[in-house]
C-alpha positions as CSV (number, residue, x, y, z in Angstrom):
1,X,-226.0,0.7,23.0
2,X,-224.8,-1.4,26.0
3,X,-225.4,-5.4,26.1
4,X,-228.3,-6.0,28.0
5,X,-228.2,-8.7,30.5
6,X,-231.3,-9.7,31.8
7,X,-232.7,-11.7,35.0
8,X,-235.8,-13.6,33.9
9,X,-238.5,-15.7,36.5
10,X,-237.1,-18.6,37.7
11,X,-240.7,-20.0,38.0
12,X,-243.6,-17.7,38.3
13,X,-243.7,-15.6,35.1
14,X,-244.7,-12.5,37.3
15,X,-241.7,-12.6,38.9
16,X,-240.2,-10.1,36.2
17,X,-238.4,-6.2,36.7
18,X,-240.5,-4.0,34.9
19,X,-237.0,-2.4,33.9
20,X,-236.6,-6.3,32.2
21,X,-239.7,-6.1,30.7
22,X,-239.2,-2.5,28.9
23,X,-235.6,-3.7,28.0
24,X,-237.2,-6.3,26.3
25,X,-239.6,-4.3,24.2
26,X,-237.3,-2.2,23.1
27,X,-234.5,-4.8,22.0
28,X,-233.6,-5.3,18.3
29,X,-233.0,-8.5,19.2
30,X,-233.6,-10.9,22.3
31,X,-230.9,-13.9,22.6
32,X,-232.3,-16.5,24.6
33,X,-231.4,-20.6,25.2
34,X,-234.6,-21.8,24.4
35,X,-236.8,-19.3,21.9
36,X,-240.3,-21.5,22.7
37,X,-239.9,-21.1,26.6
38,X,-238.7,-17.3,26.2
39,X,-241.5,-17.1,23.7
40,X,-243.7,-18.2,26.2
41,X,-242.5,-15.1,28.4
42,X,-242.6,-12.4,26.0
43,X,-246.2,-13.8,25.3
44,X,-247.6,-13.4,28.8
45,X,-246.5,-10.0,28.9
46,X,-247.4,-8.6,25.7
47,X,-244.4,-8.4,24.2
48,X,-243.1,-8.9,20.5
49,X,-239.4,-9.4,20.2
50,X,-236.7,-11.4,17.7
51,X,-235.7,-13.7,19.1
52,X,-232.4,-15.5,18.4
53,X,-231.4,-18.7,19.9
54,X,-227.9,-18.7,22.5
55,X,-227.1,-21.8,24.2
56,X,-224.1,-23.7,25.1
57,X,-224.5,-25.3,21.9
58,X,-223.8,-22.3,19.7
59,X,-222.5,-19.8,22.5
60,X,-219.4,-19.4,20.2
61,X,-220.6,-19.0,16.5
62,X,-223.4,-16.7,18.3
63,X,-220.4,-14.8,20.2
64,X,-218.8,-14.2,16.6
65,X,-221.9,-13.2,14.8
66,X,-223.3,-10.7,17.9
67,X,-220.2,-8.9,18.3
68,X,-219.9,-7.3,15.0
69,X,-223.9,-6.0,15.7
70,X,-223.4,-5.1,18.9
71,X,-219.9,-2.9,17.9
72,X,-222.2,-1.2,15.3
73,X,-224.9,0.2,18.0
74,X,-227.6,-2.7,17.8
75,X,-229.8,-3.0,21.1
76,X,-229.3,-6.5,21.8
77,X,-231.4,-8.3,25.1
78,X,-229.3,-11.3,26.4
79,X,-232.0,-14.0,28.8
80,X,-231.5,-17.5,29.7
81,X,-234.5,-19.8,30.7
82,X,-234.4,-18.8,34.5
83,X,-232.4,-16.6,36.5
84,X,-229.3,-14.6,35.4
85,X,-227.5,-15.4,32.0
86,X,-223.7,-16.2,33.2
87,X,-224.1,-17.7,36.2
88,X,-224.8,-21.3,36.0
89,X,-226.0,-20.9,32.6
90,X,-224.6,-19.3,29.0
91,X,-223.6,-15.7,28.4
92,X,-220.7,-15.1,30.6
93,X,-218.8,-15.9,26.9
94,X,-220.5,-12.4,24.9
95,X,-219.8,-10.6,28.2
96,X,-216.2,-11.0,27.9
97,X,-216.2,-10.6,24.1
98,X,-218.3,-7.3,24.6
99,X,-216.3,-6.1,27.3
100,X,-212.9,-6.8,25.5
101,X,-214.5,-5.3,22.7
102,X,-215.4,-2.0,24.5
103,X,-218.7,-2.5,24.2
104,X,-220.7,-1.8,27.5
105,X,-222.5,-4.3,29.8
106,X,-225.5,-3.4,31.4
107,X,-227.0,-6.2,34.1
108,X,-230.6,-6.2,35.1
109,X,-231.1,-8.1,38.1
110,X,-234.5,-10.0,39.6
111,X,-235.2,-13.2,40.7
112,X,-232.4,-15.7,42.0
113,X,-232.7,-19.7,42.3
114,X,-229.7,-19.6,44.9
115,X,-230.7,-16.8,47.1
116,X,-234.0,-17.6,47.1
117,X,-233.7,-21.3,48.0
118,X,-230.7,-20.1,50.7
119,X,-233.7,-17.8,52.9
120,X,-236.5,-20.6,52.4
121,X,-233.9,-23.2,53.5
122,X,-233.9,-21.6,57.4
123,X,-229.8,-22.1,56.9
124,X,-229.1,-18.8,56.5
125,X,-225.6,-17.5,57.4
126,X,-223.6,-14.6,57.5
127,X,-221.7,-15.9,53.8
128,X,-222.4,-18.9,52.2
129,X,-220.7,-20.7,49.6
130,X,-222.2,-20.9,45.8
131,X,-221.4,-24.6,43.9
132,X,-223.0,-24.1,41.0
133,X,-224.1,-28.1,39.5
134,X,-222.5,-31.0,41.3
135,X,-219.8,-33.3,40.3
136,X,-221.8,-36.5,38.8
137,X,-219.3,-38.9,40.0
138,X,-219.1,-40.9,43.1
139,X,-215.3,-40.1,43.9
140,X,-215.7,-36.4,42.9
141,X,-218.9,-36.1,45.3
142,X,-216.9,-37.5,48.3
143,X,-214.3,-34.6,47.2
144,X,-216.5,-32.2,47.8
145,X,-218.2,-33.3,51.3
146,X,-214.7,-33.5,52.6
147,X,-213.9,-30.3,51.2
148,X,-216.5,-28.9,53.1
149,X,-216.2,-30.3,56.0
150,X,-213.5,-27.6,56.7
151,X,-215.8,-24.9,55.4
152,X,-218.5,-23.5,58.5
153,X,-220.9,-22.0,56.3
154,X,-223.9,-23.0,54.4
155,X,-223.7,-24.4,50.4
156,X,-225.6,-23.6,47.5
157,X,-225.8,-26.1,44.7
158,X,-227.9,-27.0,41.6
159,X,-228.6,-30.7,41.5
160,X,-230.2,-32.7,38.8
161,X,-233.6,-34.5,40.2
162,X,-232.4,-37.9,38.4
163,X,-228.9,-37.6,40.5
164,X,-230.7,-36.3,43.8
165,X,-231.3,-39.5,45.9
166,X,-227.9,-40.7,45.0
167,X,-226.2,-37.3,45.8
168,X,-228.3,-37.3,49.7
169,X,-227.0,-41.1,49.7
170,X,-223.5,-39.9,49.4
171,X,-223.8,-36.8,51.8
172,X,-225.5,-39.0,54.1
173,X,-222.8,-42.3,54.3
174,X,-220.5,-39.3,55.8
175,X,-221.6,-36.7,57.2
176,X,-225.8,-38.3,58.3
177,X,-226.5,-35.4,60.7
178,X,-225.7,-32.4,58.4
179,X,-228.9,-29.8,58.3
180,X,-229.7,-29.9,54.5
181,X,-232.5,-28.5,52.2
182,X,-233.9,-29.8,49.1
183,X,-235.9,-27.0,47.7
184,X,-237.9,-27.9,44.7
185,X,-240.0,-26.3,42.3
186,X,-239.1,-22.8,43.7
187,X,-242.2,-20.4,43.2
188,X,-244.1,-22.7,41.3
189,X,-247.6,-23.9,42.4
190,X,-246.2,-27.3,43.3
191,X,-243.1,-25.9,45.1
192,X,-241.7,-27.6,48.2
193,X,-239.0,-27.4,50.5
194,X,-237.9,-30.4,52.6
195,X,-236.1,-29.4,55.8
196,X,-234.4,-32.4,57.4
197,X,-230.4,-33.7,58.0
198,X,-229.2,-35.5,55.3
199,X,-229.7,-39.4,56.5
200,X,-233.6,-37.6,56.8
201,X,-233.5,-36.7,53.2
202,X,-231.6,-39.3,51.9
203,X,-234.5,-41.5,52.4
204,X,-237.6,-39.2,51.8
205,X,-236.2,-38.5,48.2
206,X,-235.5,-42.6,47.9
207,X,-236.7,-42.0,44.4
208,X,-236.1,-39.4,41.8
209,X,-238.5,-36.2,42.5
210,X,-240.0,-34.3,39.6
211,X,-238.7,-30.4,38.8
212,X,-236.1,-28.4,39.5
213,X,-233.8,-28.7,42.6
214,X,-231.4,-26.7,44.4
215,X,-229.8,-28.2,47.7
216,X,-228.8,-26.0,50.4
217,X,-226.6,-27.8,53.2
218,X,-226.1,-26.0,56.4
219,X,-223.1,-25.8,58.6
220,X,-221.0,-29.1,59.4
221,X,-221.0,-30.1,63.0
222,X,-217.8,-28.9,64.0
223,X,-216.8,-32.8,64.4
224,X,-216.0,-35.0,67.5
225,X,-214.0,-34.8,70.8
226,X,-211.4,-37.2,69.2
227,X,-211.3,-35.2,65.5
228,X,-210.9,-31.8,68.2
229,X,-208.3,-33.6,70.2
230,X,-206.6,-34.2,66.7
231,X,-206.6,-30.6,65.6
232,X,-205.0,-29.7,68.4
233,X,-202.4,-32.3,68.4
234,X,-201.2,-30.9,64.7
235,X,-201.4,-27.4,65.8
236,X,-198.9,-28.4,69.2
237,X,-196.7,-30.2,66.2
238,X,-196.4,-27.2,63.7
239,X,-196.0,-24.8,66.6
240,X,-192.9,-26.8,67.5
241,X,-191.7,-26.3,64.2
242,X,-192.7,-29.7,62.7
243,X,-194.0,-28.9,58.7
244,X,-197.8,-28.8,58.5
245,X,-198.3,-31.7,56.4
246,X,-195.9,-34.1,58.2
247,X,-197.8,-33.0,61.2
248,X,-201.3,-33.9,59.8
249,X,-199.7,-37.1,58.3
250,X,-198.5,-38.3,61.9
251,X,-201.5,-37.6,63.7
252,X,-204.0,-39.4,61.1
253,X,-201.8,-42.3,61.2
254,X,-202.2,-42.6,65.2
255,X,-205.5,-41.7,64.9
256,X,-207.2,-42.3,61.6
257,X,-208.5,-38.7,61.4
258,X,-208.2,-37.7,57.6
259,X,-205.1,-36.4,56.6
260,X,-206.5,-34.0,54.2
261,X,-209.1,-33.0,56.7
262,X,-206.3,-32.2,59.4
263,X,-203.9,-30.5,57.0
264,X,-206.7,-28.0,55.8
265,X,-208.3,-27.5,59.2
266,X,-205.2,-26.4,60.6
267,X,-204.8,-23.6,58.0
């Protein structure tokens, strides 16, 4: 029998496949992070399972003792508290090992936290980029808003709620007019999406909110006359055969553009 991956609800618990729901009935055994919450699943639907617990904790020792099982022909049901085991979450481990193993994968898809708060955002675009949790630190944080600044798509990310006034605080010292959305709560009864540019939301979420959160940010402004005029200015330099990243070093020195910024803008 193949490994089972399975979506679960990543709020309402009637947002579940029925394929996901007859894959779990008929498991030998349903791995799950947290047994009580997946409990609490299996219980609304009717459904009697074994459960065993797989979390980042364990994901190895559990990786060892499933394999073995799973070689011999055991139907095994693989769930994470919300959303898609793998991605964001544990499981992507057991994959491999079944794969490598020769054992096949099966995925079950349903509800997703990213693509769902990417349409209620309104920031849709024709390919956005997927974060997964944020870097907690201050200097890592700016790392990333400068590293998008050269990327003209919208951003998915999970952020914790304690670390989300602090995160729009950063976002906002540099780039304050960026569209973002912090969607909260997605299809719970008290779920809420706050539409706004990042100075906006910076200072409605002054204080840690409750829930779940994933932030959506919309496309950077495509920057200033004078950061333009600067592109332009390395592009003349490397066309005249002058390396790239001399070229972005001379032009932020006369014109205290970003280096970085220049170098991978002109890529």
């Amino acid at each position: 029998m193949p490994l089972a991956v399975c979506a679960t609800p990543i709020g309402n618990l009637e947002d579940v496949t029925l394929r996901v729901l007859a894959e779990l009935r008929a498991a030998q055994v349903v791995l799950c992070e947290d047994t009580r919450h997946t409990g609490g699943l299996l219980e609304r639907h009717g459904i009697a399972a074994r459960l065993l617990s797989y979390h980042e904790h364990n994901e190895a020792a559990r990786t060892a003792e499933l394999l073995p099982r799973l070689e011999a022909g055991e139907r095994v049901a693989l769930v994470s508290d919300a959303g898609l085991p793998g991605v964001s979450d544990p499981g992507a481990r057991l994959v491999r090992a079944a794969l490598d193993a020769g054992v096949p994968v099966t995925v079950l898809p349903g509800p997703s936290a990213v693509e769902t708060a990417l349409v209620a955002s309104g920031l849709v675009g024709e390919r956005y980029q997927f974060l997964g949790f944020l870097p907690r630190g201050a200097s890592a944080l700016a790392r990333l808003w400068e590293e998008l600044r050269a990327w003209p798509w919208p951003a998915v990310a999970f952020e914790s709620p304690q670390r989300l006034p602090a995160t729009l605080r950063s976002l906002a010292a540099v780039e304050p007019e960026r569209p973002v959305a912090v969607c909260r709560e997605l299809t719970k009864r008290f779920e809420e999406i706050a539409r706004g540019t990042a100075v906006e939301l910076a200072a409605w979420f002054a204080e840690p909110p409750k829930g779940e959160v994933t932030l959506v940010l919309g496309t950077a402004e495509l920057g200033t006359e004078d950061e333009r005029a600067a592109d332009e200015a390395v592009a003349e330099l490397v066309a005249a055969g002058v390396a790239r990243r001399q070229a972005a070093y001379l032009v932020a020195r006369l014109t205290g553009v970003s280096r970085n910024r220049l170098y991978r803008r002109s890529l």
